[in-house]
N, C-alpha and C positions, 0 to 999 in steps of 0.2 A: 394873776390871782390864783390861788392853788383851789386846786379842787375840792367841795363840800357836799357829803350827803348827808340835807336833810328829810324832817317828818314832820312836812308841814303840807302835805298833800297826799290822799290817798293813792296814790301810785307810786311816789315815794317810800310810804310805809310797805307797801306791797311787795317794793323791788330789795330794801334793808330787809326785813326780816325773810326775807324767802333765801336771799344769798348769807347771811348769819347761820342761818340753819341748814346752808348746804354747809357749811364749817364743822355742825356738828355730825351732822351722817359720815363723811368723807374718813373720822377714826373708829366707826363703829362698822363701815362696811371690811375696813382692812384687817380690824383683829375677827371679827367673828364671822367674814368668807376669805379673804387672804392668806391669814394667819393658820384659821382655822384646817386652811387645807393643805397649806403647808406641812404645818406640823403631822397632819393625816400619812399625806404623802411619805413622813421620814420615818415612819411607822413607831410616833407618838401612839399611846393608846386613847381610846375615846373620852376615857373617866381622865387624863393628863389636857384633851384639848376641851371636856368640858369646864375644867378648871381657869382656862384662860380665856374662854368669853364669858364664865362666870365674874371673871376680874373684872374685864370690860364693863358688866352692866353694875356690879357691888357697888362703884362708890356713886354712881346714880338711884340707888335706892336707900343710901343716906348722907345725899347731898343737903337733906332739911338739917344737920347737926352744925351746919356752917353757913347758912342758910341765911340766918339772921343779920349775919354781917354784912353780905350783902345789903340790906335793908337800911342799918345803921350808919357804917363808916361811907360817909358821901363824899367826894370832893367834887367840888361845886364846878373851879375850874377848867376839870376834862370831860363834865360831864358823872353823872350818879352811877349811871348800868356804865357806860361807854369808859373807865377806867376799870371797872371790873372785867370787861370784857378784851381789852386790850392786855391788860396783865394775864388773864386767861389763856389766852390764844400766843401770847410770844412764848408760855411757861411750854407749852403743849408742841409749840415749833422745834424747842431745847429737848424735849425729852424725848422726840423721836429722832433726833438730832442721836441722842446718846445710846441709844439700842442697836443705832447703826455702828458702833466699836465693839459687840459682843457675837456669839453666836448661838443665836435661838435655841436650839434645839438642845445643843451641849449644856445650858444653860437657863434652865425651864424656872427655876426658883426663881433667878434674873428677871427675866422676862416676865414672868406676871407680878414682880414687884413693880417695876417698871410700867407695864402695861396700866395697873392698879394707878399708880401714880400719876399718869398721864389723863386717865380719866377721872380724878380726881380734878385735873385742871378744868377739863372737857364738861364737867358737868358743874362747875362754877361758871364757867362762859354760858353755859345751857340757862343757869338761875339769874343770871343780870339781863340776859336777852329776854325771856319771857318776865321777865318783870319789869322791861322796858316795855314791853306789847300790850301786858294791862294796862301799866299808867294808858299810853300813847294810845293805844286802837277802840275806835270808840265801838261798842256794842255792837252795831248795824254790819260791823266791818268780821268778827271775831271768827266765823264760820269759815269766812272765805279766805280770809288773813290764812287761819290756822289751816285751812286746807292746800294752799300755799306754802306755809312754812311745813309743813309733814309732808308736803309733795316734796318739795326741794330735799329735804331731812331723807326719803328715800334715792333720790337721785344721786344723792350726794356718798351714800349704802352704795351705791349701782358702780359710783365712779370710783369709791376708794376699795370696794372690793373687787370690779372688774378690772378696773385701769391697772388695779396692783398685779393681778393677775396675769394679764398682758405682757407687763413687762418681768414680771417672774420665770413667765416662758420662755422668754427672748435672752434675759439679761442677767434672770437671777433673785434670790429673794432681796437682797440688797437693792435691786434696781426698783422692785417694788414701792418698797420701803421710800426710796427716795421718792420716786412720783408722786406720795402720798405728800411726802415734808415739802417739796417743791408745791405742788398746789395748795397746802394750805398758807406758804405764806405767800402766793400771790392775792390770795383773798387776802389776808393780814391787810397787804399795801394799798389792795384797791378800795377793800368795804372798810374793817373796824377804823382804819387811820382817820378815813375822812368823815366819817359818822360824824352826827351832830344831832344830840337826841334834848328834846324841848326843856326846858327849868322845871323841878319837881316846887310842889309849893309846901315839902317837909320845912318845919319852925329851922328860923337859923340857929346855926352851932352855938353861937357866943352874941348877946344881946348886949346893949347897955345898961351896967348896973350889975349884970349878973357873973358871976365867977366863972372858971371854965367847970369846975369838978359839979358846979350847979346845970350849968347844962347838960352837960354830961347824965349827970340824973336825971332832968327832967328829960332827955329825948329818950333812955330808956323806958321808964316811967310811960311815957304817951305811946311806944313801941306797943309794950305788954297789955296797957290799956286796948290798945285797936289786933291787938293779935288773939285778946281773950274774948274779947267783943266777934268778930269772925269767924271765932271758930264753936262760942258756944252760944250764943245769944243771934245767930240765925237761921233758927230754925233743922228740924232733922237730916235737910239735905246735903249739910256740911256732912255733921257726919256718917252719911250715909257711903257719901260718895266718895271719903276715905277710905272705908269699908271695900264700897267698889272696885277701887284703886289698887287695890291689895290681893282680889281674885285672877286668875288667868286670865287673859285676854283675848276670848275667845281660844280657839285649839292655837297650839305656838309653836309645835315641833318642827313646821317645816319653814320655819323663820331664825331657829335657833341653828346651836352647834351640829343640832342631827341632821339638817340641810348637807353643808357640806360633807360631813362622813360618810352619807350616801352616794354622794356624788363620787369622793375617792373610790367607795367600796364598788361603784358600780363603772370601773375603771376607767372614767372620764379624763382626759387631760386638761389641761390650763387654759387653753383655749376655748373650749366648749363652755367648761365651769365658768370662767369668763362674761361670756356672752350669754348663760342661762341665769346669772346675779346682774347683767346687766338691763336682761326681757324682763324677769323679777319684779326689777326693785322699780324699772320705767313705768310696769302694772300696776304696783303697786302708790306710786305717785301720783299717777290716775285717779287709781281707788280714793285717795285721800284729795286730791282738788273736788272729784266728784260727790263725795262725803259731806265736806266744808260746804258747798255750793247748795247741796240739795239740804243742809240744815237748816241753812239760812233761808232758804225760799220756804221751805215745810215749817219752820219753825217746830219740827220736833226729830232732834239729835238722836230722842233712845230708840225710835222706829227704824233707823239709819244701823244703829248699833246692834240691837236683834238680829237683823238682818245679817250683819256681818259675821257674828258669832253663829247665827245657825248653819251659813255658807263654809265659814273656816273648819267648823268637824264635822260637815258632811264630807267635803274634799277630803281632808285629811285621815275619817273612817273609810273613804272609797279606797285611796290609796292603801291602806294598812290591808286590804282584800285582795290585792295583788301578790302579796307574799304567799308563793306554796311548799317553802322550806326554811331551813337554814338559812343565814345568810341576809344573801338578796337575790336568792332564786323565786322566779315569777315574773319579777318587777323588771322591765324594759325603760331602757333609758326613754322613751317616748311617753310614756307612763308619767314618769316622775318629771318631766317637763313643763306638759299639761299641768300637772298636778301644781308644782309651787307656783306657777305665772299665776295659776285661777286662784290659789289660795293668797298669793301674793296683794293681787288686786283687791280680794274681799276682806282683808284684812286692813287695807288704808285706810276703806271707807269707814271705819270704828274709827280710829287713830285720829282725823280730822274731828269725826262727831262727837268724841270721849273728851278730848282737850277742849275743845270748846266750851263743854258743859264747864271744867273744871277753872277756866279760863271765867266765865262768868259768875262762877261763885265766889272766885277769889277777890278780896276788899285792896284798892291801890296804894292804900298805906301802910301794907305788911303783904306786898305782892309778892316777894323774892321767898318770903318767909313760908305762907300759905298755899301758894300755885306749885311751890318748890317741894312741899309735902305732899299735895295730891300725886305730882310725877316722882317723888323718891319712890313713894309706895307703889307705883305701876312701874316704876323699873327692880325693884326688888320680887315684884310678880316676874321678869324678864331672868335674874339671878338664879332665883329657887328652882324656876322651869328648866335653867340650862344645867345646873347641875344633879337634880332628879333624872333627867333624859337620857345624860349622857353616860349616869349608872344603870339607868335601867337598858341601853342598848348594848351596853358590855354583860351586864348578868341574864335579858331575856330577850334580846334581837329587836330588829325594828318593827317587824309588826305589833307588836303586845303594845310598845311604847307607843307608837302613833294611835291603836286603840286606845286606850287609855288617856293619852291627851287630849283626842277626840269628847270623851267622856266628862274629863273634869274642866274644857273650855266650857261647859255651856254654864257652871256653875255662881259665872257672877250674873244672868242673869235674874238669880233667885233676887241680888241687894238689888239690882238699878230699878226697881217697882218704886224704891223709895229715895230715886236722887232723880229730881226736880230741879232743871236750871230754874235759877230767879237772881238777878242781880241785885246784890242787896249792896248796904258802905256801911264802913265803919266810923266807930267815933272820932271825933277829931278835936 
């Protein structure tokens, strides 16, 4: 009898979404620490490598324009999420398949077309999986679920930008490359194939009696109904916490492109940069189990989140006080080590407690649609930050910029006074 994962027990649900969402960290640790230092290394400029993890995160910050489809076109057969997720992830195996026939560097237009592309898939895989998590995870479960799925999500950061790295020393950026395509599709084979995710109880396609182009209207029709229904008629938290969504996340510089540039600049080789994204991102997966765990038990996610943001720019203001020139004179690699593990770590523990809230506002009948809005708009906070950063450390150095980000993370604290998890549903 061939192998089946189901989500018909919470340790099930626990072990599917934690390994789906190591799927998604594993292309975000390889362009924006892999890549990113790669291109460093070939003496790409900073405003050219902030451009390509700005690719990276762009079509995650408007994955809601596609969003809906997810929502709509169901096949019952393979499952509702579990075909979008399958098409997702074999699109995403092909495209890094095809980046390995060019070369990076000679060809940067390429590459972030490409790149764009690929996370385009990536972040259609991201909107079927967490809207399989609302239907599927009940309430009790969402803190720790999601601190789970964000811990794996950073592991999976850890492995596709260390593991790439590893073998980039060894073998070459190519060999990288490949690690990355070889691991995801051993996930492909092991988790999406055998996945087996519960019957949604959306109205069927075609009734007796009723026409197809009438169905067709009426699932629109009851879509917009439960999608306008959730997003205005509960209450200001909705949207508040778009709002939210849309601020810095806490300080982000030592998360983004400026991570690794400092690392090149501060003449690090492949191996250390390595093993300093691999202490990072394990810190950081921490940070977010522990997040998840401690929301659930406190039942209050924004005291979880304060916390995190006032931790991510004080580190990140300590750090910018080590600079006493030019450069990256002052700052010791020992320094900046400290520095990202601790900002790493303080920074999961938001990422757990933020998706949660967002996860519990969101209504199960336009999950893909709603859940998928709140994170386009917190990955487009992720877009603007990499590509502000990465001009402001080519026009005024790294300290002014880690000041300054310092400065404008604490800024979404001003909205979340007015985002209020409450689980509310929509019409049906």
């Amino acid at each position: 009898m061939p192998y089946t994962l189901t989500l018909d027990s919470r340790a099930r649900r626990l072990l599917a979404f934690t390994f789906l969402y190591l799927t998604e960290g594993l292309p975000i640790g390889f362009s924006t620490v892999a890549l990113a230092a790669y291109l460093r290394q070939q003496g790409v400029p900073m405003t050219m490598v902030g451009a390509v993890v700005a690719a990276t995160y762009a079509p995650w910050a408007f994955k809601w324009a596609w969003a809906p489809l997810v929502d709509l076109i169901r096949i019952r057969r393979f499952g509702h999420s579990r075909t979008w997720i399958l098409f997702s992830q074999a699109g995403m195996i092909a495209t890094l398949a095809a980046i390995l026939g060019f070369d990076a560097v000679a060809n940067t237009s390429l590459l972030i077309a490409m790149i764009t592309f690929h996370n385009i898939l990536a972040a259609t895989n991201d909107v079927a999986i967490d809207a399989m998590a609302v239907r599927v995870l009940p309430a009790s479960e969402m803190g720790t679920a999601n601190g789970c799925m964000f811990g794996a999500q950073f592991a999976g950061i850890a492995l596709g930008g260390s593991g790439a790295l590893y073998a980039m020393g060894v073998w070459g950026f190519r060999a990288g490359l490949l690690f990355l395509l070889l691991t995801l599709l051993f996930l492909f084979l092991g988790i999406a194939l055998p996945l087996r995710e519960p019957a949604d109880d959306f109205p069927p396609a075609l009734e007796a009696g009723v026409t197809l182009h009438q169905a067709i209207f009426e699932r629109i029709r009851i879509f917009f109904r439960n999608l306008y229904a959730s997003f205005f008629r509960s209450g200001p938290a909705i949207l508040a916490a778009a709002i939210f969504a849309a601020f810095p996340h806490g300080a982000m510089a030592l998360g983004l492109a400026l991570a690794p540039g400092l690392q090149v600049d501060l003449k690090m080789n492949n191996q250390l940069m390595g093993n300093i994204n691999l202490a990072s991102n394990l810190a950081a997966a921490l940070g977010a189990f522990l997040g998840g765990w401690l929301s659930d038990r406190t039942r209050s996610p924004r005291a979880w989140i304060v916390l995190s943001y006032l931790l991510t720019a004080g580190i990140t203001f300590a750090l910018s006080l080590r600079f006493t020139g030019a450069g990256t004179i002052g700052v010791s690699v020992l320094a900046f080590i400290i520095s990202v593990i601790a900002y790493q770590f303080s920074f999961g523990i938001q990422q757990s407690a933020g998706i949660g809230i967002f996860m519990q506002l969101s209504s199960k009948t336009v999950a893909a649609t709603q859940f998928t809005t709140f994170m386009a708009l917190s990955n487009l906070a992720y877009s603007y930050s990499s590509i502000w950063q990465g001009r402001s450390v080519d026009l005024y150095g790294y300290a002014s910029t880690l000041r300054l980000d310092a400065l404008l993370g604490l800024s979404g604290l001003i909205v979340l006074i007015w985002v209020r998890p409450k689980r509310h549903h929509s019409l049906n």
